[in-house]
N, C-alpha and C positions, 0 to 999 in steps of 0.2 A: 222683577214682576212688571211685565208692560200691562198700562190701563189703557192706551187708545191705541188702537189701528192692529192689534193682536189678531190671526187669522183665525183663532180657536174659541175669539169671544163667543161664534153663537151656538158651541158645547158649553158653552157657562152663563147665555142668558136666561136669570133667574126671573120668574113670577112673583115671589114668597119673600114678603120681609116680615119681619115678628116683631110682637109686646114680650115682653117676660116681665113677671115681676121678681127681682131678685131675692127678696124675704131677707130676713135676717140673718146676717153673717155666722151666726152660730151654726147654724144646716154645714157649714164646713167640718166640724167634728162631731154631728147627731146624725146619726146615720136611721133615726125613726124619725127628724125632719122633711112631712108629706112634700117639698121640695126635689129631695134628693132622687128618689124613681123617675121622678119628672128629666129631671138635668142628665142625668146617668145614662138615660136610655132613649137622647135624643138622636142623635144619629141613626139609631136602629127605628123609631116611631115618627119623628119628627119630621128633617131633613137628612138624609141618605147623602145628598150630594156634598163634593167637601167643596170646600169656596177657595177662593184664588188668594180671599184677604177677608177678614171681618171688620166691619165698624159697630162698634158700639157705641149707642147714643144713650150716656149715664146720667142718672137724676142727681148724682153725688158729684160733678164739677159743672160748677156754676158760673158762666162770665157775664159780663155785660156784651158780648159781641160774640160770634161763635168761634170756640177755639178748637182746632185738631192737632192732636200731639205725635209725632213724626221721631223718633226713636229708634237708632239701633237693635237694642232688646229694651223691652220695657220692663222698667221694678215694677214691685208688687207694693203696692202701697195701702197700709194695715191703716184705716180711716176709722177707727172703732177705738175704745178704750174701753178696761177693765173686762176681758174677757179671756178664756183659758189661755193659760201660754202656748197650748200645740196652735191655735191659731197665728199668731206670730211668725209663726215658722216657716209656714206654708209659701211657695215661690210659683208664680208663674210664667215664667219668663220668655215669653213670646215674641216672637223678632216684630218691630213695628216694621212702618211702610213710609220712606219717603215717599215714592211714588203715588201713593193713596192719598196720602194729606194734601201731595199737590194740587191730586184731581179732584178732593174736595173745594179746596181753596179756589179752583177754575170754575167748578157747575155754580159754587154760590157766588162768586160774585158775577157770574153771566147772568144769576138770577136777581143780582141788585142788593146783594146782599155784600154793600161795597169796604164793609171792614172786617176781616177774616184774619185770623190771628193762627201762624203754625210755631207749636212747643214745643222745641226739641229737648225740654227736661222730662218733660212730668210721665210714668206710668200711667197703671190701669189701676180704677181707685175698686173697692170692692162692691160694687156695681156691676163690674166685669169682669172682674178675677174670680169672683167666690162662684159664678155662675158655668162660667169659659172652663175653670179647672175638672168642673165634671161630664160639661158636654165635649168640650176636648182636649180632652186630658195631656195629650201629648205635646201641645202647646208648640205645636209647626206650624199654622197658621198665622199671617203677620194678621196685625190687630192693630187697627189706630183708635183709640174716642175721642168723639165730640163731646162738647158741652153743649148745657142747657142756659137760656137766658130767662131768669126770673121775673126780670120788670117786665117784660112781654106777656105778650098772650095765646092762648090758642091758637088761633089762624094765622098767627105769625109762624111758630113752630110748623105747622099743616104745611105752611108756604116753604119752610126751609128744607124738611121731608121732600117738595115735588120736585125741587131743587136738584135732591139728591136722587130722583129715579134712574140715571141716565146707570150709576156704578152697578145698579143687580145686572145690565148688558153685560157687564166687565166681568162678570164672575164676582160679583163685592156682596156679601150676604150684610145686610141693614137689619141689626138688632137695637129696639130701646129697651135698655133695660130702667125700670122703675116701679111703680106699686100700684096694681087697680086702686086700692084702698091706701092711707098713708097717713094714719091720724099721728096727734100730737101722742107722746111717751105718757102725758097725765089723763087721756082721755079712758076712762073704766074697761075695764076688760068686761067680755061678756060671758057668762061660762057656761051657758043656756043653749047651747048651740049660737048661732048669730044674731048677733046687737040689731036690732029692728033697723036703726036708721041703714046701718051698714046692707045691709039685707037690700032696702031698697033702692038702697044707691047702683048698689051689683047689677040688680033687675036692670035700671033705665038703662045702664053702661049699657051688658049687654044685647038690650032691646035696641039701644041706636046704633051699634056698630053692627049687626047683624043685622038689619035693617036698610043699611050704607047711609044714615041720616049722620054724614060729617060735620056739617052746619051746626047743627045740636050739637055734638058732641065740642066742637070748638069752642062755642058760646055758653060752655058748661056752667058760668056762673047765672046765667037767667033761667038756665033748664033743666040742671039735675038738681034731683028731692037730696037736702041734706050737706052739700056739697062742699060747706066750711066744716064741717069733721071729718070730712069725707078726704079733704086735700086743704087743710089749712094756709099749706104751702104748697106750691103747684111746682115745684121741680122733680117730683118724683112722678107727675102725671104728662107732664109734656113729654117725654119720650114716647110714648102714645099718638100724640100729634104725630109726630116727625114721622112714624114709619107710616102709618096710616097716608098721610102725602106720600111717602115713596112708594106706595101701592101704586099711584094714579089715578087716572079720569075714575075708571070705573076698577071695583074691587070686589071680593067678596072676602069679609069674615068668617075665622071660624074659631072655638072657642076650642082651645087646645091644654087647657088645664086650668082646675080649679080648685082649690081647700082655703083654708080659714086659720088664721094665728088667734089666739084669743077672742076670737068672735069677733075682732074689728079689722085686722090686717085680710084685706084681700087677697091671694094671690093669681090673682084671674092672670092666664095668659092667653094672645090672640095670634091667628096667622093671617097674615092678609094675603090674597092672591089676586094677582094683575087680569083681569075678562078681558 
């Protein structure tokens, strides 16, 4: 798979990179998990076009520097405990991309982003597997992930997204996957319909990204109502950032799916398109 100087790039220069929130791993065998219509029947509603390679940017591998895993075929790596055994089972085994991780490892550190780390062990943790196995099933698309870095902050991630705009030219579709919502496992379920704070956190999300108010949205910890339940831990929000940057200058949102896990799990998802 060639990424630069390919003469068929500008049949595969993409607009569109996406949010998804991947939900919980169980949507793998609950086939009444409001996820699954969503994932199932993206290529026909979603994206139509099929891509050259996919990156996925996972809230579930976390480094201190940004890491892309460069892989043969990539394992499937079961990141979950105490859950049925047909989950276990499940394989997707997707050829990775040297050539992709390179081209990652070129745009960020041209962006100063001067210590870039490529894995040639690690798989696709279920961040991207549980999601990938039903939007495409067939799993012929090579597929690299990044990580996410947690001591950082928002506008760092935004930065490492603008980084990456150059690969939707490439035919490279830029998915984060992680959780509008992403409270802690002890935080009360709602079963009222949606948990007030939760509720309002959704609002401001989606009032700032629909809005193109990215500043806000980076600076989330002085702007959004609620936002230590809301993301205790920000690894599952920063893939947010990152595609959002690889929209560029100017973008527009669009809100591409929404339901509720217990009143507090969000699963907002978003599309960004390049103006």
């Amino acid at each position: 798979m060639k990424m630069v100087g390919d003469k068929n790039n500008n049949e595969m220069n993409f607009r569109e990179s996406f949010f998804i929130t991947h939900g919980n791993p169980i949507l793998s065998v609950e086939e009444a998990h409001p996820l699954r219509p969503f994932f199932e029947t993206w290529k026909q509603k979603i994206f139509s076009k099929k891509p050259k390679a996919i990156l996925v940017i996972s809230g579930h591998w976390e480094t201190d520097h940004p890491s892309i895993n460069a892989v043969h075929i990539n394992d499937t790596i079961y990141d979950f405990d105490d859950y049925p055994d047909a989950m276990y089972e499940f394989k997707y085994p997707a050829p990775g991309s040297l050539d992709l991780a390179k081209r990652v490892e070129e745009v960020l550190k041209k962006s100063e982003f001067e210590t870039v780390h490529i894995d040639q062990k690690r798989g696709l943790d279920h961040g991207a597997w549980v999601p990938l196995m039903f939007m495409y099933p067939d799993a012929e698309i090579p597929v690299c992930q990044l990580s996410v870095q947690p001591k950082m902050d928002g506008t760092y991630h935004y930065n490492l997204g603008r980084a990456l705009a150059p690969l939707k030219e490439e035919g490279v579709l830029i998915i984060g996957s992680g959780s509008a919502t992403h409270p802690l496992d002890e935080t009360p379920h709602y079963y009222d319909g949606v948990a007030p704070w939760a509720a309002a956190f959704e609002s401001w999300l989606d009032a700032a990204l629909t809005n193109g108010r990215i500043e806000e949205v980076n600076k989330y910890e002085s702007k959004a109502p609620n936002w230590e339940l809301a993301h205790p831990f920000p690894e599952h929000f920063y893939p947010l950032h990152v595609v959002v940057g690889a929209a560029g200058e100017e973008w527009k949102a669009e809100l591409i799916h929404t339901s509720w896990d217990h009143g507090t799990l969000y699963h907002g998802a978003y599309k960004f398109t390049s103006t």
